[in-house]
C-alpha positions in Angstrom: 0.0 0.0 0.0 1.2 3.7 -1.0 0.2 5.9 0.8 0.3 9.6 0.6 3.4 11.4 -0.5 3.4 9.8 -4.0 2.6 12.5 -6.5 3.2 16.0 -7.6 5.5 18.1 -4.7 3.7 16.6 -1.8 6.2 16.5 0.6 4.0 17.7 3.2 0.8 18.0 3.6 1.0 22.0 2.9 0.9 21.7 -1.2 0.2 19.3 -4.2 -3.0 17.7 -3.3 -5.0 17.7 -6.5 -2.1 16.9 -9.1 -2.1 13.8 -9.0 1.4 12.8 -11.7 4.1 11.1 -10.1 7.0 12.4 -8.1 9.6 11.3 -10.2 12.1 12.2 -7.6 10.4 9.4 -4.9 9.7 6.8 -8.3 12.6 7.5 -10.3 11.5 4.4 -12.6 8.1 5.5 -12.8 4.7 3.9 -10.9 4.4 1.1 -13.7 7.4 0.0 -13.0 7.4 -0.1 -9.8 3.8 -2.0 -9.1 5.2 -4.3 -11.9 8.0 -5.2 -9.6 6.1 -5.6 -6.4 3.7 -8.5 -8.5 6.7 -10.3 -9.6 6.7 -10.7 -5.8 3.6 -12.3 -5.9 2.1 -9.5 -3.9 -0.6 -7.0 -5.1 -0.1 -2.9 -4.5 -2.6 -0.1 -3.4 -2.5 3.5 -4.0 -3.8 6.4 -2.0 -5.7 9.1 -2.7 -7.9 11.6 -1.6 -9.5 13.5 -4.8 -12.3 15.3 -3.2 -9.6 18.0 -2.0 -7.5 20.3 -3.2 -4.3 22.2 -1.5 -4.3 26.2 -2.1 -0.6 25.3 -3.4 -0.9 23.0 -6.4 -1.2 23.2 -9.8 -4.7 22.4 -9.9 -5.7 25.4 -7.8 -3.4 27.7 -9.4 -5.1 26.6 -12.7 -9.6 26.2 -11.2 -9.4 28.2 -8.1 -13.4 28.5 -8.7 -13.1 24.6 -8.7 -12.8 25.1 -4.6 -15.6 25.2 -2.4 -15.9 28.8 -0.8 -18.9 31.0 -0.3 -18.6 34.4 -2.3 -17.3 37.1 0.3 -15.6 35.1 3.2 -12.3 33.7 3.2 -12.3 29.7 2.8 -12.3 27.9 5.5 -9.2 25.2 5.3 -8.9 22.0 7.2 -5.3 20.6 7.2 -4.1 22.9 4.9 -6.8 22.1 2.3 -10.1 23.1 0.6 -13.3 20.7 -1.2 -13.4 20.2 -4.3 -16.7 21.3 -5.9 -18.0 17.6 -6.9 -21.8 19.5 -7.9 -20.1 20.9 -10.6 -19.6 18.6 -13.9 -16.1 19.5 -15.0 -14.7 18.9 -11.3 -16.2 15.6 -11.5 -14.9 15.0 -15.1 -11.1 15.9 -13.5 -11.4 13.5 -11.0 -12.2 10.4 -13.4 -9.8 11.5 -15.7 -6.9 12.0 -13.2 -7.7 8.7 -11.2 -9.0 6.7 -14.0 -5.5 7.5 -15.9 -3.2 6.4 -12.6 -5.1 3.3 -12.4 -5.5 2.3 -16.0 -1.6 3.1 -16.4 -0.1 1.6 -13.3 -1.9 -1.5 -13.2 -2.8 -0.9 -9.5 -5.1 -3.2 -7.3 -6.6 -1.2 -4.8 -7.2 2.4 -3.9 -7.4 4.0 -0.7 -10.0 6.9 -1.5 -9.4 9.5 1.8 -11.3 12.1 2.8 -9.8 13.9 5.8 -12.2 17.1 6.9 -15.4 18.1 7.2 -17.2 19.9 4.2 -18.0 23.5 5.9 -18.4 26.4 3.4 -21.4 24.7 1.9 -22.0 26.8 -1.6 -21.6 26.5 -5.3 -22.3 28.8 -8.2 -23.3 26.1 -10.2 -26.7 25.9 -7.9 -29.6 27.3 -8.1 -30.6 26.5 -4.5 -27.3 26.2 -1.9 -29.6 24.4 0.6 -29.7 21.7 -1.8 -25.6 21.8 -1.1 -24.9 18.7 0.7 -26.9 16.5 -1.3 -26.0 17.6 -4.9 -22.0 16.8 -3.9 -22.9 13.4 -2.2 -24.6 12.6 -5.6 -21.7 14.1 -7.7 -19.3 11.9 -5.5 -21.4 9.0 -6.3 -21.4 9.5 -9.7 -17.4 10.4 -9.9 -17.6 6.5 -7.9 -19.9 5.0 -10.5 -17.6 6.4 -13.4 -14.4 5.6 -12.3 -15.1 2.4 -10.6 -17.7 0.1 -12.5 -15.8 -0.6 -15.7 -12.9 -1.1 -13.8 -14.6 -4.3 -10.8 -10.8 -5.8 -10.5 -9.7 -2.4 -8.6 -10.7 -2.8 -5.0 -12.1 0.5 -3.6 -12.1 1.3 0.1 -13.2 4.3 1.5 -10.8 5.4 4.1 -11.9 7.8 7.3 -14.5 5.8 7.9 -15.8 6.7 4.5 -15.2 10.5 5.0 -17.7 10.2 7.8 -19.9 8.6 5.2 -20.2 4.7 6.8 -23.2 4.3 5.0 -24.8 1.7 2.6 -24.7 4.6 -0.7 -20.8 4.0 -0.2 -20.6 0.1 0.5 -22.5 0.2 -2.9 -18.9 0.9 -4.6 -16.7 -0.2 -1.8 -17.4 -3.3 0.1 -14.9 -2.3 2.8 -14.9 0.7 4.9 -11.6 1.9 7.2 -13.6 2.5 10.1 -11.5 4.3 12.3 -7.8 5.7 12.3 -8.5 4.9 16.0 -6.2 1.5 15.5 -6.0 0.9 20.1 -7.3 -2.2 20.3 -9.1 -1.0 23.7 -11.0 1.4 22.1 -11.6 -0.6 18.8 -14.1 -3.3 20.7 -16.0 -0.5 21.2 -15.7 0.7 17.3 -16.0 -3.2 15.9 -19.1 -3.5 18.3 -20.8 -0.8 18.0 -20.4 -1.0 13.7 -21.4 -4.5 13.9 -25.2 -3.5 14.7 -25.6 -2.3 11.3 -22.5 -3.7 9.3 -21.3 -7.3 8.2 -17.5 -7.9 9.5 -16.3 -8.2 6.3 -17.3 -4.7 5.6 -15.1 -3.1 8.7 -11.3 -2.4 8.0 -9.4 -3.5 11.4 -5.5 -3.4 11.7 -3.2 -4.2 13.4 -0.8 -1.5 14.7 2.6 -0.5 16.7 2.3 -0.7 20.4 2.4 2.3 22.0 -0.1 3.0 20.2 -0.1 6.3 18.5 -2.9 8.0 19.7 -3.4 6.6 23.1 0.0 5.8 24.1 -1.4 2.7 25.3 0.4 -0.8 25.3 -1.3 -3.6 24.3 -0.2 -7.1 23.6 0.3 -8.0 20.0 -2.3 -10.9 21.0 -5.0 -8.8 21.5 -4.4 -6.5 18.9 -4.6 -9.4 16.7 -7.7 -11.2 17.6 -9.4 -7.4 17.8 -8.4 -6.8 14.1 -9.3 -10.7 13.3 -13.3 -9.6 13.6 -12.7 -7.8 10.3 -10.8 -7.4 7.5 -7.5 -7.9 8.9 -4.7 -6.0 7.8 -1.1 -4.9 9.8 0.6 -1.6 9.7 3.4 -1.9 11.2 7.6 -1.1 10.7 8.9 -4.1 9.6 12.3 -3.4 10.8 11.2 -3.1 14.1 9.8 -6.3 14.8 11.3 -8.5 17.0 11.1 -12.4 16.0 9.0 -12.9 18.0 6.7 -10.3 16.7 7.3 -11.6 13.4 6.5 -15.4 14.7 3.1 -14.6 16.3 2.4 -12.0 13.2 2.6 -15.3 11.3 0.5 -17.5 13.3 -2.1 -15.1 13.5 -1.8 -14.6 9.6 -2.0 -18.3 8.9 -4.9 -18.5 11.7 -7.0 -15.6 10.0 -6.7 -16.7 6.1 -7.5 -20.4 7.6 -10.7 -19.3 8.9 -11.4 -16.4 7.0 -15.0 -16.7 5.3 -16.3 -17.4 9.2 -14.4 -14.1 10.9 -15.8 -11.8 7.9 -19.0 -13.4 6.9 -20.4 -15.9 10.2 -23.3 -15.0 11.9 -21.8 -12.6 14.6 -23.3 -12.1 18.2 -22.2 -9.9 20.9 -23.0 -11.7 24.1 -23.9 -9.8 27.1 -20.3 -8.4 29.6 -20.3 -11.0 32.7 -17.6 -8.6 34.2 -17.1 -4.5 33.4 -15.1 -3.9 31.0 -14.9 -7.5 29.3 -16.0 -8.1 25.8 -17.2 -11.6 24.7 -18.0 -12.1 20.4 -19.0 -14.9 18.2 -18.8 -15.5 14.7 -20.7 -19.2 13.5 -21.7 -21.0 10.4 -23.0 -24.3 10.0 -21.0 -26.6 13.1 -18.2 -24.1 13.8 -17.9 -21.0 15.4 -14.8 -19.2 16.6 -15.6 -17.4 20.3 -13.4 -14.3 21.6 -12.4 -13.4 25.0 -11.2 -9.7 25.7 -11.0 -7.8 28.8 -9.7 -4.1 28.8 -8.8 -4.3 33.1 -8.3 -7.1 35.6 -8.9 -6.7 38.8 -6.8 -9.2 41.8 -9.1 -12.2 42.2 -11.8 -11.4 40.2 -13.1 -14.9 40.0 -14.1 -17.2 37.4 -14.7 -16.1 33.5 -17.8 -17.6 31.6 -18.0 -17.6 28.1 -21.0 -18.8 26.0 -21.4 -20.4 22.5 -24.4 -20.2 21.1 -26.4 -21.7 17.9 -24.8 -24.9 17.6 -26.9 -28.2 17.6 -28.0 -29.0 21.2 -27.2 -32.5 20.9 -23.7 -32.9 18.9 -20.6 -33.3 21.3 -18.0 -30.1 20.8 -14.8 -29.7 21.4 -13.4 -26.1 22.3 -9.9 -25.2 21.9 -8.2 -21.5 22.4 -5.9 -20.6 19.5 -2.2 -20.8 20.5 -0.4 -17.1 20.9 2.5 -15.7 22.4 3.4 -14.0 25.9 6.0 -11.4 25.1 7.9 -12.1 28.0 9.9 -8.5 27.7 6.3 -6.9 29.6 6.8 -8.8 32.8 10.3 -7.3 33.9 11.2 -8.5 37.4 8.5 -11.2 36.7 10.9 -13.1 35.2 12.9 -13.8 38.2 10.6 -16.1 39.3 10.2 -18.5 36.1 13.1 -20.0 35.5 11.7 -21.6 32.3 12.1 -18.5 30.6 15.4 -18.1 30.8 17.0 -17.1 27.4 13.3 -16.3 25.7 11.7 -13.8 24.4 7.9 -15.5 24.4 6.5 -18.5 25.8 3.2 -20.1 25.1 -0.4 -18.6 26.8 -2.3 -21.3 28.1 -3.4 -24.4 26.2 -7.3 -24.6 26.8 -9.8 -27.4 25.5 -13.0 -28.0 26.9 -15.8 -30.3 25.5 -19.5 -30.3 26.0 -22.4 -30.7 23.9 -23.9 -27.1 22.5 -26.6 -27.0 24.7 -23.7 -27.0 27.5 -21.7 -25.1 25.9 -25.0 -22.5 25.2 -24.7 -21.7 29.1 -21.6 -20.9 29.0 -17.7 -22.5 29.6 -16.0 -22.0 33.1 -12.8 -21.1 31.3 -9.5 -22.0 33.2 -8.2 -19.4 36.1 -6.4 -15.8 35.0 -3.2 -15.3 36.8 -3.6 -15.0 40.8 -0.3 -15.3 42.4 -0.1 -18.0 41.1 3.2 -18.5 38.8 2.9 -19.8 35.2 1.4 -22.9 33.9 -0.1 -24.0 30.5 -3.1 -24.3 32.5 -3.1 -20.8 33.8 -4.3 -17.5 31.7 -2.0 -14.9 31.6 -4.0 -12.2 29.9 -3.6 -9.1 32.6 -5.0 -5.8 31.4 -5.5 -5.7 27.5 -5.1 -9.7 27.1 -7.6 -11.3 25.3 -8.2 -15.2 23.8 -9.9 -16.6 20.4 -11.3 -20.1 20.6 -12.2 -22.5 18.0 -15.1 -24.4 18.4 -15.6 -27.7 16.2 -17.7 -30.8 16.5 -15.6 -33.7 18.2 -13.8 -36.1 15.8 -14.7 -39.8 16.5 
């Protein structure tokens, strides 16, 4: 995935938004080139953009200032050193398809990120009759730009970034089927994202990644675990420095890679249910089709003894014999500092396996819910034990039992 930074002088986010030609400087060998070399590594390439807006220093502005949204009279208002485009007004639209159409049709690209990074405030245009009709004449000018640039071309995958520009909406999942729900990538605050989308939106339509810990925006550290099996109720994808990934990160990162694209059609397209918190701040999801179901596990605090955990798994047959196993993930062990002192089996690592859980019970049994084993309580480590602490978080796989 490129993302911004890729065309014209956009070395900051002060000028070139709108000309959309490659930097030659930052793709000496051109963008073909380039997205030709990345497929003969088997791998596909996405592009960003964001065409609705326009910097006050680009060519394009220089050239259609009256393309920019301003009401006669007032100075524009900008929002990160940019203005809307007018997409009521047919030539605006006809730039956009042409300049995006054109980077597509010439690179060979796969996917486009389409941003759309401020809110749409000076709400005028000279080519209306009637400027309360503002706000709906661009959304239909946008859809149209979509329609035109996008159904002759059904290999490109779109997704609309910003959580659609603040548009999450069914109009826009009629030309993307994936939305980038939040730039909000903590974990923590992402059950609350995931959950609250999932009321009116399939998984497979919410964008989840995986990000650095700290997080960027929060500052909070969270387990690679957890930020895994968060993002795994969606489309999964990882953002993340390689070169500053430990093995271990790069171990788990695989496991949970293999795990996902294993069980992928159930995570983005099973029937998902959010059962009821036993606890505050616990989280327990469900995704099942036909005899399977993969249950999750996430708490966001722990509090010293807090008891037993339930978890239930609902809508399998009442009768058949399950078995219920967690999926296997790492314990970084660099969190526990002085921990360590006291388990000298981890000597010389850097992770050592979570607990190892199976449980079996028919799916009425498993319906009221499985006592799962106990969460750390001064009580060292064990494969038997679940060392989640605050953030942790476990997926289990639920399967009927093999004779």
């Amino acid at each position: 995935m490129i993302d911004d930074g890729w065309f014209g002088t956009r070395d900051d986010d002060t000028q070139g938004l709108g000309d959309y030609t490659v930097n030659a400087r930052k793709f000496p060998h051109g963008l073909p080139a380039f997205v030709q070399r990345v497929h003969g590594l088997g791998l596909k390439v996405g592009l960003w953009f964001e065409p609705e807006m326009v910097n006050e220093n680009s060519d394009l502005y220089r050239a259609h200032p009256e393309w920019a949204v301003h009401v006669p009279g007032r100075a524009p208002v900008l929002g990160r050193h940019q203005l809307v485009l007018d997409l009521t007004q047919p030539a605006v639209q006809d730039y956009i398809v042409q300049q995006v159409s054109h980077v597509i049709d010439t690179t060979g690209i796969d996917y486009v990120k389409w941003d759309m990074n401020r809110h749409i405030t000076d709400m005028y245009s000279p080519a209306l009759a009637d400027n309360a009709e503002f706000n709906h004449r661009y959304i239909l000018g946008l859809y149209a730009v979509l329609h035109r640039i996008f159904r002759p071309r059904p290999q490109v995958l779109l997704e609309t970034c910003s959580s659609g520009g603040n548009r999450f909406d069914l109009g826009m999942l009629t030309f993307g089927p994936q939305i980038w729900s939040s730039d909000d990538t903590d974990p923590i605050e992402r059950l609350t994202i995931q959950q609250g989308l999932s009321y009116l939106y399939p998984q497979s339509a919410i964008s989840a990644h995986v990000s650095a810990s700290p997080n960027q925006q929060t500052l909070r550290v969270v387990p690679l675990s957890t930020r895994g099996n968060v993002a795994s109720f969606g489309v999964l994808g990882y953002e993340m420095d390689l070169n500053a990934l430990t093995d271990a990160d790069r171990a788990e990162i695989r496991e949970q890679t293999a795990f996902y694209k294993q069980y992928r059609h159930l995570l983005q397209f099973g029937t998902f249910t959010r059962h009821p918190a036993a606890q505050p701040q616990q989280f327990r999801w469900q995704v099942q089709a036909g005899d399977t179901a993969i249950a999750g596990f996430f708490q966001q605090h722990i509090s010293a003894a807090h008891g037993y955990d339930f978890l239930p798994v609902t809508g399998l047959a009442p009768e058949t014999m399950y078995t219920m196993a967690s999926k296997p993930q790492r314990i970084m062990l660099s969190q526990y500092a002085g921990l360590l002192d006291h388990l000298p089996a981890a000597q010389g690592r850097t992770s050592i396996p979570d607990a190892q859980e199976h449980y079996t019970g028919t799916g009425a049994l498993l319906a009221t819910g499985v006592m799962l084993n106990n969460q750390f309580m001064l009580s060292g480590y064990s494969d038997q034990v679940r060392m989640l602490g605050d953030y942790g978080s476990t997926l289990y796989v639920i399967q009927p039992e093999q004779e």
